[in-house]
N, C-alpha and C positions, 0 to 999 in steps of 0.2 A: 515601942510606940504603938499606942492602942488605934485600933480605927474607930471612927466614929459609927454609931448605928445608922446615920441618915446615910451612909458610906455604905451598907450592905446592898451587894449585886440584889436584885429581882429573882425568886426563887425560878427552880427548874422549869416550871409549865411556862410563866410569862417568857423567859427567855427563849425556849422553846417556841411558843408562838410567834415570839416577834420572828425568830429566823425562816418559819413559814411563812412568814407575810411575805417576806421580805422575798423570800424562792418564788413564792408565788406572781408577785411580782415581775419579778427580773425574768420572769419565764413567757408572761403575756407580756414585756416589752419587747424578748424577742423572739417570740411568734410574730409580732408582727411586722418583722423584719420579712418573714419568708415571703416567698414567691412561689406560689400555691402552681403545681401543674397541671393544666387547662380538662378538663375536664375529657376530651375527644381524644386525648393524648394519653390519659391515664388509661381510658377502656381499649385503646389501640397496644399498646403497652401487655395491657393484662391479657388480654389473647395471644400475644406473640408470647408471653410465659408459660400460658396456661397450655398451647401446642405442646410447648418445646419439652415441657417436661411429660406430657403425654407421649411425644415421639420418643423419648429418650426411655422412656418405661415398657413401649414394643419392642426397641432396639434390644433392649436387656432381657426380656421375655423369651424373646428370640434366641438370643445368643444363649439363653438357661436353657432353652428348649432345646435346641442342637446339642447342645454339649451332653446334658443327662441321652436323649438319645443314643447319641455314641457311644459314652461309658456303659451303657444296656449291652448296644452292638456289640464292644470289645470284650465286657464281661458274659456275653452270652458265647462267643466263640470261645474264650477262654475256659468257661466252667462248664 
């Protein structure tokens, strides 16, 4: 059974763009579903990150700094 030509799919770009439309779409319909976080909330937020991971990079410093120390200490008594 032949197909007929008015039967041929829409070549690769068209069908292509229709499924970006389509993404695109379905993407700003739910965006606007979300529930955006207030603005006061977001900058409160990012400072308690922005600490946390500052404290966490002394604490580590710290702990590199002691350690090579003592391996000094222990290899200076040693050698």
């Amino acid at each position: 059974m032949q197909k007929n030509i008015s039967e041929k799919k829409p070549n690769w770009v068209v069908r292509t763009w229709k499924k970006f439309t389509k993404f695109c779409s379905d993407t700003h319909g739910e965006l606007k579903k979300v529930v955006w976080t207030p603005k006061t909330e977001l900058v409160k937020s990012s400072k308690l990150v922005i600490f946390t991971v500052v404290a966490v990079c002394v604490i580590i410093a710290l702990i590199d700094l002691g350690s090579s120390w003592l391996i000094n200490l222990i290899a200076g008594l040693v050698g």
